[in-house]
N, C-alpha and C positions, 0 to 999 in steps of 0.2 A: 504493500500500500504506500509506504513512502517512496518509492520510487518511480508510482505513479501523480504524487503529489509534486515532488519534486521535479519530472517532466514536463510537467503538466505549467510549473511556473516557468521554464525555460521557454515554452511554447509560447507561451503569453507573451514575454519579453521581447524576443524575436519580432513575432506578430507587430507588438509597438512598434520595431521600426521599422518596418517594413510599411506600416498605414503610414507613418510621417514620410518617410523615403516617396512613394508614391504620389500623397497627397500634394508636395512640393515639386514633384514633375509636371504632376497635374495642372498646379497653378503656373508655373514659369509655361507648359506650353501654350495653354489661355492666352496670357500676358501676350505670346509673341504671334496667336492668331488675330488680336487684336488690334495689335500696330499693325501687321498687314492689310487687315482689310480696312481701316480708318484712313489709309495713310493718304487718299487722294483726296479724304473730304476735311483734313484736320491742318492745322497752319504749322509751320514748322514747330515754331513752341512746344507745342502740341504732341506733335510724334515725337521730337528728343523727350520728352516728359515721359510716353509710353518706352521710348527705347532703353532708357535708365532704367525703368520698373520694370521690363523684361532681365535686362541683364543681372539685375536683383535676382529675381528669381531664379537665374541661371544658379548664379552662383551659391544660394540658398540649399540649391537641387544639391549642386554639388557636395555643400558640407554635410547633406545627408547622407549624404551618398557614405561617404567617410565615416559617419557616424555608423552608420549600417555596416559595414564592415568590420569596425573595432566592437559591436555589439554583436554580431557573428563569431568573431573571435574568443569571444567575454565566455559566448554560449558554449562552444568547444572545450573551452579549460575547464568548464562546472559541469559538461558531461564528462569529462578523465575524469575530474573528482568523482562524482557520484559512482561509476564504475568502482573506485578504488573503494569507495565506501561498501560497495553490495558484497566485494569481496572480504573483507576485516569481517561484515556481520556474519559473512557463511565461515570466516575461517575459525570466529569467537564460536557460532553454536558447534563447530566442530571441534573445538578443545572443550566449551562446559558437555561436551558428550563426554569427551574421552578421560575429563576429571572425574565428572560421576561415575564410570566405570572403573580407571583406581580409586575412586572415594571408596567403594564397596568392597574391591578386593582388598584394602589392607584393614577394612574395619574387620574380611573374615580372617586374615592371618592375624588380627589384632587378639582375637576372640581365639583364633585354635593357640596362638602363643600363652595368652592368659590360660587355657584350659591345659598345659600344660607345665606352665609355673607352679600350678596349684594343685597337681598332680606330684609333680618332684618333692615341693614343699611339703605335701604328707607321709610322700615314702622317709622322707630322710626327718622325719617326723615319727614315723616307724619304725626307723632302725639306728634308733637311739642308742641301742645296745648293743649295732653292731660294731666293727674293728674302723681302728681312726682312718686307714687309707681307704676305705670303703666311704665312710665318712664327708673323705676328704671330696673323693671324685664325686659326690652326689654334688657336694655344696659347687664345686667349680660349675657342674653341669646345671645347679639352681641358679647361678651367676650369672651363666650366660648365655643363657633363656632370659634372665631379669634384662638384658644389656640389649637385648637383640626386642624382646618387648616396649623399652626406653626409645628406640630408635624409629618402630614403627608407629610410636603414639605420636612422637614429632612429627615426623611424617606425614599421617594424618591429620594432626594441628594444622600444618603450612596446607596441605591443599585443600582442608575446609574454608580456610581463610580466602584463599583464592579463589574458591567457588563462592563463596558469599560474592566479593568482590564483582565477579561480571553478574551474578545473578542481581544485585543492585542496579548496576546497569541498563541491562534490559527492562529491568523494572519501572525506571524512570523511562524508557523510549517506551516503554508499551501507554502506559500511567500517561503520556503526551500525548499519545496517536489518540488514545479515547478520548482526552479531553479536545484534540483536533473534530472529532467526529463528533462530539456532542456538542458543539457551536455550529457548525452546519445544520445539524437533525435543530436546535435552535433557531439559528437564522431562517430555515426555512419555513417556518412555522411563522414567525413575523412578518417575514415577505406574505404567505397565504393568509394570513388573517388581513393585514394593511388592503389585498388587493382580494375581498371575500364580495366585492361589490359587481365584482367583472364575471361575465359569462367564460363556460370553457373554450368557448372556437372565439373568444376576443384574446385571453392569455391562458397560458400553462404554468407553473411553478414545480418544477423537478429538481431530484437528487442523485448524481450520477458522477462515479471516480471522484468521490470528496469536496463536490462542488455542487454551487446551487444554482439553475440556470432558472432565468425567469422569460420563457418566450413571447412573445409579443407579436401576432397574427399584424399581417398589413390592412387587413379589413378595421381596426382598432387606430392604426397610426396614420395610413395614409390615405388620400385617394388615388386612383391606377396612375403609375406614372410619375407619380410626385413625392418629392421628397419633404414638404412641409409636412410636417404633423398636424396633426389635427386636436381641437379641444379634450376631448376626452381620452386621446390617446395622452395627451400632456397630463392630465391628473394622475393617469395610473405611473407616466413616468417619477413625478413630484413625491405621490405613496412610497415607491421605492427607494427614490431618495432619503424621505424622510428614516426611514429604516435602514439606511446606513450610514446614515453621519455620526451613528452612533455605536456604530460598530467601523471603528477605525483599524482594525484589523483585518478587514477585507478586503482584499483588489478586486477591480469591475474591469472587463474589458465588455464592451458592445460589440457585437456581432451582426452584420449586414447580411442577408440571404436571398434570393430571387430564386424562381424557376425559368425552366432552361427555353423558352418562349423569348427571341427575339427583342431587344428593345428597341424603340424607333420611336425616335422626339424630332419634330420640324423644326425645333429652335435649337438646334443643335446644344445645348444646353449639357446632355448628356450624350455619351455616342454611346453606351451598350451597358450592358449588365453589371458591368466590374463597376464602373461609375456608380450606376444608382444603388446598388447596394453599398459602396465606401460611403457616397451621398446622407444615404439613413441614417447608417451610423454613426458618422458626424454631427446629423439633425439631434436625436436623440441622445447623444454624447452631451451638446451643447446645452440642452434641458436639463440632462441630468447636474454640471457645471453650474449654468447660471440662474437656473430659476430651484434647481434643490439644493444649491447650496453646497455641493459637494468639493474638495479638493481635487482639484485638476490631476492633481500629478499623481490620484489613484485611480483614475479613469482612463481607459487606451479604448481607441475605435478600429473597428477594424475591418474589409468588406469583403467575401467569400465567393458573392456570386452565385454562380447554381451546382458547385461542386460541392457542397455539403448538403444534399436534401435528408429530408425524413421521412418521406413517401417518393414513389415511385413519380413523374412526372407526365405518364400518360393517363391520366384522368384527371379533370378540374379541380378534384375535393384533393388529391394530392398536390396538385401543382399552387392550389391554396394553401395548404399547410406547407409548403417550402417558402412564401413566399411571409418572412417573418424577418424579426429582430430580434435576438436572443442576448441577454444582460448575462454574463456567467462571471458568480460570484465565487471569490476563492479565499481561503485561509491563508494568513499568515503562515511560513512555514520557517522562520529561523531558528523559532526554538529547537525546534526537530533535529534539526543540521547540528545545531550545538554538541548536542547529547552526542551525535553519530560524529562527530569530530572528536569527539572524546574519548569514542573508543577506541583502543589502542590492542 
Protein backbone atom coordinates (compact mmCIF):
# COMPACT_ATOMS: atom_id res chain seq x y z
CA UNK A 1 0.00 0.00 0.00
CA UNK A 2 2.72 2.50 0.50
CA UNK A 3 4.07 2.03 -2.60
CA UNK A 4 1.17 2.75 -4.14
CA UNK A 5 0.65 5.92 -2.07
CA UNK A 6 3.98 6.86 -2.70
CA UNK A 7 3.59 6.43 -6.68
CA UNK A 8 0.66 7.78 -6.80
CA UNK A 9 2.37 11.31 -5.34
CA UNK A 10 5.16 11.14 -7.90
CA UNK A 11 2.35 10.93 -10.44
CA UNK A 12 0.70 13.96 -9.34
CA UNK A 13 3.99 15.99 -9.23
CA UNK A 14 4.80 15.07 -12.62
CA UNK A 15 1.28 15.75 -13.96
CA UNK A 16 1.83 19.57 -12.38
CA UNK A 17 4.40 20.15 -14.67
CA UNK A 18 3.57 18.83 -17.35
CA UNK A 19 -0.21 21.05 -17.09
CA UNK A 20 2.08 24.25 -16.43
CA UNK A 21 4.72 23.05 -19.40
CA UNK A 22 1.75 22.84 -21.79
CA UNK A 23 -0.47 25.44 -20.53
CA UNK A 24 2.52 28.02 -21.25
CA UNK A 25 2.92 26.65 -24.89
CA UNK A 26 -0.44 27.07 -25.15
CA UNK A 27 -0.57 30.63 -24.26
CA UNK A 28 2.84 31.86 -26.06
CA UNK A 29 1.32 30.16 -29.39
CA UNK A 30 -2.02 32.23 -28.89
CA UNK A 31 0.09 35.30 -28.21
CA UNK A 32 1.96 34.67 -31.76
CA UNK A 33 -1.44 33.80 -33.72
CA UNK A 34 -2.56 36.86 -32.61
CA UNK A 35 0.08 39.28 -33.87
CA UNK A 36 -0.27 37.44 -37.07
CA UNK A 37 -3.55 37.84 -37.90
CA UNK A 38 -3.94 41.76 -36.35
CA UNK A 39 -0.98 42.67 -37.94
CA UNK A 40 -2.53 44.58 -41.12
CA UNK A 41 -5.40 46.16 -39.05
CA UNK A 42 -3.10 47.35 -35.97
CA UNK A 43 -0.59 50.57 -36.01
CA UNK A 44 2.98 49.62 -35.51
CA UNK A 45 2.75 50.43 -31.80
CA UNK A 46 0.57 48.02 -31.62
CA UNK A 47 2.16 44.96 -33.11
CA UNK A 48 5.67 45.66 -31.31
CA UNK A 49 3.31 45.66 -28.11
CA UNK A 50 1.87 42.09 -29.38
CA UNK A 51 5.50 41.11 -30.46
CA UNK A 52 7.09 41.71 -26.96
CA UNK A 53 4.02 39.74 -25.30
CA UNK A 54 4.74 36.96 -27.80
CA UNK A 55 8.37 36.72 -27.04
CA UNK A 56 7.29 36.75 -23.27
CA UNK A 57 5.71 33.99 -23.67
CA UNK A 58 8.22 32.21 -25.73
CA UNK A 59 10.51 32.50 -23.20
CA UNK A 60 8.12 31.68 -20.24
CA UNK A 61 7.41 28.38 -22.43
CA UNK A 62 10.97 27.92 -22.23
CA UNK A 63 11.63 28.03 -18.58
CA UNK A 64 9.08 25.57 -18.29
CA UNK A 65 10.30 23.69 -20.25
CA UNK A 66 13.56 23.43 -17.98
CA UNK A 67 11.45 23.31 -15.12
CA UNK A 68 9.89 20.06 -16.40
CA UNK A 69 12.86 18.41 -16.94
CA UNK A 70 14.60 19.14 -13.48
CA UNK A 71 11.12 17.86 -12.14
CA UNK A 72 11.46 14.77 -14.34
CA UNK A 73 14.67 14.22 -12.90
CA UNK A 74 13.54 15.10 -9.07
CA UNK A 75 10.95 12.02 -10.20
CA UNK A 76 13.64 9.52 -11.02
CA UNK A 77 15.99 9.95 -7.94
CA UNK A 78 12.55 9.35 -5.57
CA UNK A 79 11.78 6.25 -7.76
CA UNK A 80 15.69 4.77 -6.97
CA UNK A 81 14.63 5.64 -3.46
CA UNK A 82 11.52 4.02 -3.17
CA UNK A 83 12.87 0.86 -4.98
CA UNK A 84 15.77 0.89 -2.27
CA UNK A 85 13.02 1.27 0.33
CA UNK A 86 10.74 -1.93 -0.88
CA UNK A 87 13.94 -3.60 -0.77
CA UNK A 88 15.26 -2.98 3.27
CA UNK A 89 11.21 -3.77 4.09
CA UNK A 90 11.49 -7.31 2.30
CA UNK A 91 15.07 -7.64 3.60
CA UNK A 92 13.86 -6.48 7.43
CA UNK A 93 10.72 -9.01 7.23
CA UNK A 94 13.21 -11.44 6.12
CA UNK A 95 15.78 -11.30 9.00
CA UNK A 96 12.41 -10.68 11.88
CA UNK A 97 11.61 -14.22 10.02
CA UNK A 98 14.97 -15.62 10.58
CA UNK A 99 15.24 -14.07 14.28
CA UNK A 100 12.13 -15.74 15.27
CA UNK A 101 13.23 -18.89 14.19
CA UNK A 102 16.77 -18.79 16.26
CA UNK A 103 14.59 -16.87 18.86
CA UNK A 104 12.82 -20.43 19.30
CA UNK A 105 15.66 -22.75 18.67
CA UNK A 106 18.00 -21.41 21.53
CA UNK A 107 14.86 -20.97 23.91
CA UNK A 108 14.75 -25.03 23.17
CA UNK A 109 18.53 -25.61 23.73
CA UNK A 110 17.96 -23.08 26.44
CA UNK A 111 15.34 -25.55 28.05
CA UNK A 112 17.12 -29.01 27.13
CA UNK A 113 20.45 -27.28 28.67
CA UNK A 114 18.58 -26.34 31.87
CA UNK A 115 16.93 -29.92 31.92
CA UNK A 116 20.16 -31.18 32.01
CA UNK A 117 21.96 -28.89 34.75
CA UNK A 118 19.38 -30.14 36.80
CA UNK A 119 19.77 -33.57 36.17
CA UNK A 120 23.72 -33.59 36.98
CA UNK A 121 22.87 -31.35 39.93
CA UNK A 122 20.86 -34.32 41.47
CA UNK A 123 23.14 -37.15 40.41
CA UNK A 124 26.05 -35.41 42.14
CA UNK A 125 23.56 -34.74 44.67
CA UNK A 126 23.22 -38.57 44.93
CA UNK A 127 26.49 -39.42 45.09
CA UNK A 128 27.57 -37.62 47.86
CA UNK A 129 29.15 -40.68 49.16
CA UNK A 130 30.65 -41.40 46.22
CA UNK A 131 34.91 -41.24 45.65
CA UNK A 132 36.25 -37.57 45.28
CA UNK A 133 37.46 -38.09 41.49
CA UNK A 134 34.10 -39.32 40.62
CA UNK A 135 33.09 -36.31 42.42
CA UNK A 136 35.32 -34.30 40.90
CA UNK A 137 34.32 -35.09 37.11
CA UNK A 138 30.58 -34.79 37.88
CA UNK A 139 31.05 -31.11 39.35
CA UNK A 140 33.52 -30.02 36.12
CA UNK A 141 30.63 -31.71 33.82
CA UNK A 142 27.99 -29.51 36.31
CA UNK A 143 30.26 -26.47 35.40
CA UNK A 144 30.08 -26.62 32.15
CA UNK A 145 26.73 -27.20 31.21
CA UNK A 146 26.35 -24.14 33.85
CA UNK A 147 28.96 -22.08 31.31
CA UNK A 148 27.43 -23.32 28.14
CA UNK A 149 23.62 -22.48 29.69
CA UNK A 150 25.23 -18.71 30.69
CA UNK A 151 26.10 -18.35 27.15
CA UNK A 152 22.80 -19.37 25.51
CA UNK A 153 20.70 -17.07 27.89
CA UNK A 154 22.97 -14.15 26.59
CA UNK A 155 22.36 -15.16 23.51
CA UNK A 156 18.81 -15.01 23.68
CA UNK A 157 18.85 -11.62 25.60
CA UNK A 158 20.69 -9.90 22.54
CA UNK A 159 18.35 -11.32 19.90
CA UNK A 160 15.20 -10.74 21.84
CA UNK A 161 16.30 -7.23 22.08
CA UNK A 162 16.71 -7.08 18.42
CA UNK A 163 13.46 -8.46 17.77
CA UNK A 164 11.73 -6.20 19.90
CA UNK A 165 13.68 -3.53 18.06
CA UNK A 166 12.22 -3.83 14.32
CA UNK A 167 9.02 -5.21 15.76
CA UNK A 168 8.70 -1.44 17.00
CA UNK A 169 9.38 -0.41 13.88
CA UNK A 170 6.96 -1.87 11.99
CA UNK A 171 4.64 -1.03 14.49
CA UNK A 172 4.85 2.54 14.08
CA UNK A 173 4.67 2.12 9.97
CA UNK A 174 1.75 -0.06 10.23
CA UNK A 175 0.15 2.29 13.46
CA UNK A 176 0.67 5.28 10.40
CA UNK A 177 -0.78 3.44 7.35
CA UNK A 178 -4.09 3.20 9.46
CA UNK A 179 -4.07 6.32 10.71
CA UNK A 180 -3.35 7.35 6.63
CA UNK A 181 -6.59 5.29 5.85
CA UNK A 182 -8.77 6.47 8.51
CA UNK A 183 -8.40 10.28 7.34
CA UNK A 184 -9.49 9.37 3.83
CA UNK A 185 -12.41 6.77 5.20
CA UNK A 186 -12.99 10.55 7.16
CA UNK A 187 -12.49 12.81 4.59
CA UNK A 188 -14.68 11.04 2.48
CA UNK A 189 -17.41 11.16 4.45
CA UNK A 190 -17.36 15.02 4.71
CA UNK A 191 -16.89 15.57 1.02
CA UNK A 192 -20.44 13.02 0.86
CA UNK A 193 -22.28 14.76 3.43
CA UNK A 194 -21.11 18.66 2.38
CA UNK A 195 -22.39 17.59 -1.25
CA UNK A 196 -25.75 15.08 0.05
CA UNK A 197 -27.77 17.91 -1.97
CA UNK A 198 -26.60 16.77 -5.48
CA UNK A 199 -28.11 14.00 -7.54
CA UNK A 200 -25.96 10.68 -8.46
CA UNK A 201 -25.57 11.36 -12.42
CA UNK A 202 -24.70 15.32 -11.20
CA UNK A 203 -21.51 13.87 -8.84
CA UNK A 204 -19.89 10.72 -7.46
CA UNK A 205 -17.70 10.65 -4.29
CA UNK A 206 -15.21 7.46 -4.35
CA UNK A 207 -12.57 5.77 -2.57
CA UNK A 208 -9.91 4.12 -4.60
CA UNK A 209 -5.78 3.30 -3.91
CA UNK A 210 -5.94 5.67 -0.62
CA UNK A 211 -7.48 8.49 -2.38
CA UNK A 212 -10.71 10.20 -2.43
CA UNK A 213 -11.96 11.21 -5.93
CA UNK A 214 -14.87 13.55 -6.04
CA UNK A 215 -16.35 13.27 -9.92
CA UNK A 216 -18.13 15.98 -11.32
CA UNK A 217 -20.41 14.87 -14.58
CA UNK A 218 -20.37 17.93 -17.28
CA UNK A 219 -24.03 17.93 -17.23
CA UNK A 220 -23.47 19.74 -13.48
CA UNK A 221 -20.56 22.17 -14.63
CA UNK A 222 -20.90 22.85 -18.04
CA UNK A 223 -22.96 23.59 -21.05
CA UNK A 224 -21.72 21.31 -24.41
CA UNK A 225 -18.61 22.84 -25.49
CA UNK A 226 -17.97 25.27 -22.84
CA UNK A 227 -15.61 25.63 -20.46
CA UNK A 228 -17.43 28.24 -18.06
CA UNK A 229 -19.14 26.62 -15.38
CA UNK A 230 -22.13 27.06 -14.42
CA UNK A 231 -24.18 28.35 -11.08
CA UNK A 232 -24.64 25.20 -9.44
CA UNK A 233 -21.86 23.58 -10.77
CA UNK A 234 -19.81 26.41 -8.64
CA UNK A 235 -21.73 25.70 -5.35
CA UNK A 236 -20.86 22.19 -5.37
CA UNK A 237 -17.21 23.38 -6.35
CA UNK A 238 -17.27 26.09 -3.13
CA UNK A 239 -18.91 22.78 -0.78
CA UNK A 240 -15.79 21.06 -1.58
CA UNK A 241 -13.66 23.65 -0.89
CA UNK A 242 -15.05 24.55 2.18
CA UNK A 243 -14.19 20.94 3.28
CA UNK A 244 -10.61 21.26 2.64
CA UNK A 245 -9.34 24.20 3.80
CA UNK A 246 -9.43 22.44 6.73
CA UNK A 247 -7.92 19.64 6.10
CA UNK A 248 -4.45 21.08 5.15
CA UNK A 249 -3.10 17.87 4.78
CA UNK A 250 -4.43 17.19 1.59
CA UNK A 251 -3.28 17.66 -2.06
CA UNK A 252 -6.12 18.25 -4.83
CA UNK A 253 -5.19 17.81 -8.28
CA UNK A 254 -8.23 18.55 -10.82
CA UNK A 255 -8.63 16.23 -13.58
CA UNK A 256 -10.11 17.39 -17.14
CA UNK A 257 -11.88 14.26 -19.14
CA UNK A 258 -13.97 14.24 -22.40
CA UNK A 259 -15.05 11.54 -24.63
CA UNK A 260 -13.58 10.57 -27.77
CA UNK A 261 -16.36 12.58 -30.07
CA UNK A 262 -14.55 15.07 -32.19
CA UNK A 263 -14.24 18.70 -30.80
CA UNK A 264 -15.10 21.47 -33.37
CA UNK A 265 -15.46 25.35 -32.12
CA UNK A 266 -15.80 28.03 -35.15
CA UNK A 267 -14.06 30.58 -32.86
CA UNK A 268 -11.32 28.66 -32.86
CA UNK A 269 -11.14 29.35 -29.32
CA UNK A 270 -10.20 25.66 -28.61
CA UNK A 271 -8.95 23.27 -31.42
CA UNK A 272 -9.75 19.79 -29.96
CA UNK A 273 -10.09 17.67 -26.84
CA UNK A 274 -6.78 18.05 -25.05
CA UNK A 275 -7.77 21.93 -24.98
CA UNK A 276 -11.04 21.63 -23.46
CA UNK A 277 -10.45 19.21 -21.01
CA UNK A 278 -6.92 21.30 -19.65
CA UNK A 279 -9.67 24.33 -20.33
CA UNK A 280 -12.20 22.75 -17.40
CA UNK A 281 -9.68 22.03 -15.36
CA UNK A 282 -8.22 25.37 -15.01
CA UNK A 283 -12.13 26.63 -14.82
CA UNK A 284 -12.76 24.66 -11.86
CA UNK A 285 -9.15 24.95 -10.42
CA UNK A 286 -9.76 28.66 -10.42
CA UNK A 287 -13.03 28.29 -8.33
CA UNK A 288 -11.72 26.00 -6.24
CA UNK A 289 -8.58 29.11 -5.60
CA UNK A 290 -10.53 32.20 -5.78
CA UNK A 291 -13.85 31.86 -4.62
CA UNK A 292 -13.05 28.65 -1.95
CA UNK A 293 -10.42 30.10 -0.65
CA UNK A 294 -8.00 27.56 -1.01
CA UNK A 295 -4.17 27.68 -1.26
CA UNK A 296 -2.87 27.74 -4.74
CA UNK A 297 0.11 25.96 -4.27
CA UNK A 298 -2.09 22.69 -3.19
CA UNK A 299 -4.13 22.66 -6.08
CA UNK A 300 -2.60 21.30 -9.65
CA UNK A 301 -4.84 21.16 -12.92
CA UNK A 302 -4.48 18.83 -15.19
CA UNK A 303 -6.26 17.73 -18.70
CA UNK A 304 -6.46 13.81 -19.99
CA UNK A 305 -8.72 14.19 -22.80
CA UNK A 306 -10.48 11.00 -23.70
CA UNK A 307 -7.68 8.49 -22.79
CA UNK A 308 -8.86 7.90 -19.22
CA UNK A 309 -12.69 6.91 -19.62
CA UNK A 310 -14.93 5.00 -17.25
CA UNK A 311 -17.38 3.46 -19.78
CA UNK A 312 -16.91 2.30 -23.00
CA UNK A 313 -17.51 5.34 -25.53
CA UNK A 314 -19.98 3.71 -27.97
CA UNK A 315 -23.15 4.58 -26.34
CA UNK A 316 -24.39 8.01 -25.13
CA UNK A 317 -24.89 7.05 -21.40
CA UNK A 318 -21.10 6.18 -21.52
CA UNK A 319 -19.68 8.65 -23.47
CA UNK A 320 -21.74 10.95 -20.74
CA UNK A 321 -20.08 9.55 -17.89
CA UNK A 322 -16.47 10.00 -19.54
CA UNK A 323 -17.39 13.38 -20.03
CA UNK A 324 -16.43 14.67 -16.34
CA UNK A 325 -14.10 16.52 -13.91
CA UNK A 326 -12.68 14.48 -11.25
CA UNK A 327 -11.00 16.42 -7.97
CA UNK A 328 -8.61 13.50 -6.47
CA UNK A 329 -7.95 14.20 -3.15
CA UNK A 330 -4.63 12.78 -1.55
CA UNK A 331 -2.97 12.38 1.92
CA UNK A 332 -0.01 13.73 3.03
CA UNK A 333 2.56 11.04 2.96
CA UNK A 334 5.88 12.30 4.60
CA UNK A 335 5.32 10.92 7.69
CA UNK A 336 5.24 7.44 6.14
CA UNK A 337 8.67 8.08 4.36
CA UNK A 338 10.19 9.07 7.61
CA UNK A 339 9.48 5.82 9.48
CA UNK A 340 10.67 3.96 6.04
CA UNK A 341 13.88 6.02 6.09
CA UNK A 342 14.41 4.98 9.26
CA UNK A 343 14.80 1.75 8.65
CA UNK A 344 17.86 0.42 8.44
Amino acid sequence: MTLVFSKTILSIFEQNRIMNFKRMSLWATVAILCISLSSCLVSKKKFDEQEGLAKKYLEESKDCNEKLTKANEDIAALNEQIKKLDAEIAQLKDNNTNYEQKNKKLQSDYQDANNLYEKLKKQLEDLGKSTSSEKEKLSLALSEKGRQLNEKAAELDQLSDKLKEREKRVNELESLIAKKDEAVNSLKKKISDALNGFTSDELKVTQKDGKVYVSLSDKLLFKSGSFSVDEKGKSAIVKVAEVLTKQTDIGIVVEGHTDNKQYLNPKGEIKNNWDLSVMRASSVTQILVNEGKLDAKRVAATGHSEYFPVEANDTPEGRSKNRRTDLVLSPDLKEIFKILDSVK
